[in-house]
C-alpha positions as CSV (number, residue, x, y, z in Angstrom):
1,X,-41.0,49.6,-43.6
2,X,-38.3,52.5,-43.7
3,X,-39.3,53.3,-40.0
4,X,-36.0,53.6,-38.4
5,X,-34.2,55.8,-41.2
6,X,-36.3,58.9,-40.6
7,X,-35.6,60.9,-37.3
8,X,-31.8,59.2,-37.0
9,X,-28.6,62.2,-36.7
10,X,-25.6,61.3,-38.1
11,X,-23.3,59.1,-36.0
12,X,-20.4,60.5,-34.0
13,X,-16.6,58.8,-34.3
14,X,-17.2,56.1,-31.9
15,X,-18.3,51.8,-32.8
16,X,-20.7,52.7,-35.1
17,X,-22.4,49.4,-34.2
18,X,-22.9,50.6,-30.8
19,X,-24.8,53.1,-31.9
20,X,-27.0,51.6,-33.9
21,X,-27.5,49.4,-31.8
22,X,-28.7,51.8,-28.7
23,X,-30.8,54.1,-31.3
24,X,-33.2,50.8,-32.1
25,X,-33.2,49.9,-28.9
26,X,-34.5,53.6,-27.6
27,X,-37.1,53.4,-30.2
28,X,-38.2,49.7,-28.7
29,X,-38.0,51.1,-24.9
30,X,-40.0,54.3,-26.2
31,X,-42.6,51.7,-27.8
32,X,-42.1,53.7,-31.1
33,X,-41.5,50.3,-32.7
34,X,-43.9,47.8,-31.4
35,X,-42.7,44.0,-29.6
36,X,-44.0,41.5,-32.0
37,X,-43.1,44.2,-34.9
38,X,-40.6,42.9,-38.0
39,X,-37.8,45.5,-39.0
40,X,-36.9,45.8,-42.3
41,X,-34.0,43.4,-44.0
42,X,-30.5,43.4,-43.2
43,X,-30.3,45.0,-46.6
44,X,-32.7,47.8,-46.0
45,X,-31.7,48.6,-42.4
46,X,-28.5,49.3,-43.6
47,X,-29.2,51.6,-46.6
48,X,-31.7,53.3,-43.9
49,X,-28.9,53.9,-41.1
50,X,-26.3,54.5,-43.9
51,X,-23.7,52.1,-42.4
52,X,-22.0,49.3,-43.7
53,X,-23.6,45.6,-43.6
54,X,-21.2,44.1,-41.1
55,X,-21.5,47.8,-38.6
56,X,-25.3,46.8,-39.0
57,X,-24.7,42.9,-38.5
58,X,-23.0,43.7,-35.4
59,X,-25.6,46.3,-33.6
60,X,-28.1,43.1,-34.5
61,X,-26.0,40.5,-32.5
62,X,-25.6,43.2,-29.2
63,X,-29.6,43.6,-29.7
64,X,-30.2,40.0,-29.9
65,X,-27.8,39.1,-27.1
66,X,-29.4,42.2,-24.8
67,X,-33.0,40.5,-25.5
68,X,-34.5,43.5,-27.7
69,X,-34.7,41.7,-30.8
70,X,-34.9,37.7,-32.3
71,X,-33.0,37.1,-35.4
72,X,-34.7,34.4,-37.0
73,X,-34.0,31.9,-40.0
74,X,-35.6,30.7,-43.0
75,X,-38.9,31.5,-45.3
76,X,-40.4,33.0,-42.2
77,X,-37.7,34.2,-40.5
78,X,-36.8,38.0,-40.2
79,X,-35.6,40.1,-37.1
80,X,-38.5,40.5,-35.2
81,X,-39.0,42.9,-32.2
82,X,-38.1,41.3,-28.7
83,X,-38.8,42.2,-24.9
84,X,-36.7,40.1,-23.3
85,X,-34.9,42.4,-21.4
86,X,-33.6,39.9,-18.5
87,X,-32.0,37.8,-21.4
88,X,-28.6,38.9,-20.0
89,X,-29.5,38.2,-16.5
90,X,-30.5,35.1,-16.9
91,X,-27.5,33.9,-19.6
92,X,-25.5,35.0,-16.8
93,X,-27.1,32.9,-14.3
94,X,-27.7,30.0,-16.1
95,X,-23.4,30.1,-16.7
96,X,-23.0,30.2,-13.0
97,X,-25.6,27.1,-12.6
98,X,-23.8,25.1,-15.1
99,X,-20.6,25.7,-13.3
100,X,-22.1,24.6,-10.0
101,X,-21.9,28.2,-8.4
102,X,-25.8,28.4,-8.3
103,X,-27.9,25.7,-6.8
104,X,-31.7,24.9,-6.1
105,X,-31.2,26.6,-2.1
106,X,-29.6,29.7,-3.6
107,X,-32.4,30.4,-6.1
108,X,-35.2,29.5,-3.4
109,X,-33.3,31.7,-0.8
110,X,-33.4,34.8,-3.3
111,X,-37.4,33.8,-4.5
112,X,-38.5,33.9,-0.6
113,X,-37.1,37.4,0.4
114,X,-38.0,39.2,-3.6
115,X,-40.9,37.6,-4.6
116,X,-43.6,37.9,-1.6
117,X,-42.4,41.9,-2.1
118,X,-43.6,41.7,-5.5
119,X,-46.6,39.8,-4.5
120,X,-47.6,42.7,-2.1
121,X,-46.6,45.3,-4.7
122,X,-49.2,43.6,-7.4
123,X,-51.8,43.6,-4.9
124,X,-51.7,47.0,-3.9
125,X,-51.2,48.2,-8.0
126,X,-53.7,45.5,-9.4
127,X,-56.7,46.9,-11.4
128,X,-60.1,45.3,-12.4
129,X,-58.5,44.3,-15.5
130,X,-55.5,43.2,-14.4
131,X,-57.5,40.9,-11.6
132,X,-59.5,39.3,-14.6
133,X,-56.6,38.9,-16.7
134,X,-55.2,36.5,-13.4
135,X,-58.7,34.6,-13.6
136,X,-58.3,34.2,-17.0
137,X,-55.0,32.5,-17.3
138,X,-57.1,29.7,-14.9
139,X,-60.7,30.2,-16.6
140,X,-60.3,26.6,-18.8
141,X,-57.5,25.2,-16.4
142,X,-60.3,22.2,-15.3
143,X,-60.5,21.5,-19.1
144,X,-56.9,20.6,-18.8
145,X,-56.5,19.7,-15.4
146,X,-54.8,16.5,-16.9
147,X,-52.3,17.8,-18.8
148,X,-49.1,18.3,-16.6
149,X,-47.6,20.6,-19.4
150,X,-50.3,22.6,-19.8
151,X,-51.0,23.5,-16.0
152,X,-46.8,24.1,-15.5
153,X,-46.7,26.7,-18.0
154,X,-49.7,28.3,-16.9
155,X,-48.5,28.6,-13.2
156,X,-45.3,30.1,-14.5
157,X,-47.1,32.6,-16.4
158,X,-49.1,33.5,-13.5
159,X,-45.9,34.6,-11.7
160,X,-44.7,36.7,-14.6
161,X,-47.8,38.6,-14.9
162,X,-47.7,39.1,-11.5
163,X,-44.2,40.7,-12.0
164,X,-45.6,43.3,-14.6
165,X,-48.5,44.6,-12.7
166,X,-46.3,45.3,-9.5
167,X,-46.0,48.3,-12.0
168,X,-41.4,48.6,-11.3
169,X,-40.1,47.4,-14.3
170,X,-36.6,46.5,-12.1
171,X,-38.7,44.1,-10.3
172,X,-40.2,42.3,-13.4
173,X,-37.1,41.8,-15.1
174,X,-35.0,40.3,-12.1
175,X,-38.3,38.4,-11.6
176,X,-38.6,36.9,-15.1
177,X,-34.7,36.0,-15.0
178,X,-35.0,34.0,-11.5
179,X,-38.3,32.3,-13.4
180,X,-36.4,31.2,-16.3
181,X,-33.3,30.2,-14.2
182,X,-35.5,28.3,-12.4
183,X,-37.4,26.5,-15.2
184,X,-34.2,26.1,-16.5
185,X,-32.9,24.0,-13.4
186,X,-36.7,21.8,-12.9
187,X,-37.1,21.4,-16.5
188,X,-37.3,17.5,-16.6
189,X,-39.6,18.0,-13.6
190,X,-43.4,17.3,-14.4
191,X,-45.8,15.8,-11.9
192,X,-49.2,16.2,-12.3
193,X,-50.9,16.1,-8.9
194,X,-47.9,18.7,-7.8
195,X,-49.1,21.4,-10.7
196,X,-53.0,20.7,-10.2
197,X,-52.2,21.7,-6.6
198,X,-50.1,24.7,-7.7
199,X,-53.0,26.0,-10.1
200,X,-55.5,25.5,-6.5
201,X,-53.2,28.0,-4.7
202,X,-52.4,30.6,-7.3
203,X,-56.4,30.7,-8.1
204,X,-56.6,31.1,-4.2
205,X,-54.3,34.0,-4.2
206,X,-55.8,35.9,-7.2
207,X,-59.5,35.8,-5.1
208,X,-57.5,37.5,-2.0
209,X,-55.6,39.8,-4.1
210,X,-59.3,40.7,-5.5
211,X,-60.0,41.6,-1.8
212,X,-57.0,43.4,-1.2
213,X,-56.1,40.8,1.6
214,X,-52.3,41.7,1.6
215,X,-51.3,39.4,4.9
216,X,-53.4,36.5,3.5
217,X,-51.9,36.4,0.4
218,X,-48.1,37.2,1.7
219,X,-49.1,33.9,3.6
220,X,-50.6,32.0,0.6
221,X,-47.5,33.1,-1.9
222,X,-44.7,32.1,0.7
223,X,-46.4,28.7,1.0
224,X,-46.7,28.5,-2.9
225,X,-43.0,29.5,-3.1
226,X,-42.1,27.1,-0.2
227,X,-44.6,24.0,-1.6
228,X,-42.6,23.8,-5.2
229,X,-39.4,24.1,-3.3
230,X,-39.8,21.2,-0.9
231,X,-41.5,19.1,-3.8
232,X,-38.7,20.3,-5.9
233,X,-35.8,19.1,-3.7
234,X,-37.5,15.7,-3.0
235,X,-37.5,14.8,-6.9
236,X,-33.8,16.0,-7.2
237,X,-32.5,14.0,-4.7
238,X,-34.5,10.8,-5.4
239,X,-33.1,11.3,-9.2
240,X,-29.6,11.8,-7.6
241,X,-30.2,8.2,-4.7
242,X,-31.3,6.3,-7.8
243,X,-28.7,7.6,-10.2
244,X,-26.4,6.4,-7.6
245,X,-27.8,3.3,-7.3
246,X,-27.6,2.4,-10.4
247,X,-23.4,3.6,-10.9
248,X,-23.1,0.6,-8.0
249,X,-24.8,-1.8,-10.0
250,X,-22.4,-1.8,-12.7
């Protein structure tokens, strides 16, 4: 387990934590410590790095907060390699939503001039492999076609993949942070016919993408964008008409 001591210089006069805390996160960007992986204890890391456990303590919380690692407690906790590099992205985003200085329109705006780019960029850069990994995400959808939880996170995952094999690692980040900003703002929404229509057109679009039919699937992924928008907006402001019905009642 003594995987980060070897290979380490001795630290220069500046927050030691910092350090630390950009050396494991090279190794994690250089995939010389593998996501999924768990590094060594507290206890160890320090006697490893030869710092202090409160200059080790801190380089864990600036990981943690920057996405490249998940500090978790109890018998089967650990600190366990992370890749959630848009973590401060979408912390960010989600405090400007909370404040009321990001709505539904602004994150539909940004989707509908970014995403149909990355759509177009994954089509060009998609492999075999990476076309069958797409039909796979769908392959026992009809076994579950009447489970509304079960379709919506499969038709968010099929927009992150789609972020990775456009193959620019700046577009899959700020595309997994407007994902989980959104998700974070239609969390109580869950309709069934809605996301068994949703699973229809991304299936469409990963059969043109296998046929390297850029304009029809530009066309197909702007009306999948707009489709959840318009349904979207409808549920938010029937919740907010009967919300306000109710406040007259009393």
């Amino acid at each position: 387990m003594h995987m980060l001591g070897q290979s380490f210089n001795r630290f220069e006069a500046k927050r030691y934590s910092e350090q630390v805390a950009q050396m494991i996160q090279s190794k994690i960007i250089k995939d010389e410590i593998k996501i999924g992986s768990r590094l060594p204890t507290e206890r160890q890391l320090a006697d490893d790095l030869k710092v202090s456990r409160s200059v080790l303590r801190e380089a864990l919380r600036l990981l943690e907060a920057s996405g490249y690692i998940d500090v978790k407690k109890g018998p089967k906790g650990g600190i366990f390699v992370n890749n959630v590099f848009h973590k401060p992205i979408s912390v960010l985003w989600k405090n400007l939503a909370d404040n009321g200085h990001i709505t539904i329109d602004h994150i539909f705006d940004v989707r509908m001039q970014f995403e149909p780019y990355v759509m177009m960029e994954a089509t060009k850069n998609a492999t075999e492999k990476d076309i069958q990994r797409l039909r796979d995400l769908y392959v026992d959808v009809d076994a579950h076609f009447d489970d509304p939880v079960y379709l919506k996170n499969r038709n968010f995952e099929f927009h992150v993949i789609l972020a990775g094999i456009s193959g620019n690692p700046i577009l899959s980040t700020f595309t997994k942070a407007l994902l989980e900003i959104l998700a974070e703002a239609a969390h109580n929404f869950l309709d069934l016919p809605f996301e068994q229509e949703l699973s229809r057109i991304h299936r469409e679009i990963i059969e043109l993408m296998a046929q390297r039919k850029l304009t029809a699937v530009k066309k197909m992924f702007k009306h999948d964008i707009l489709f959840l928008k318009n349904t979207l907006k409808k549920t938010v402001e029937r919740d907010e008409t009967h919300k306000q019905s109710k406040g007259g009642e009393r």
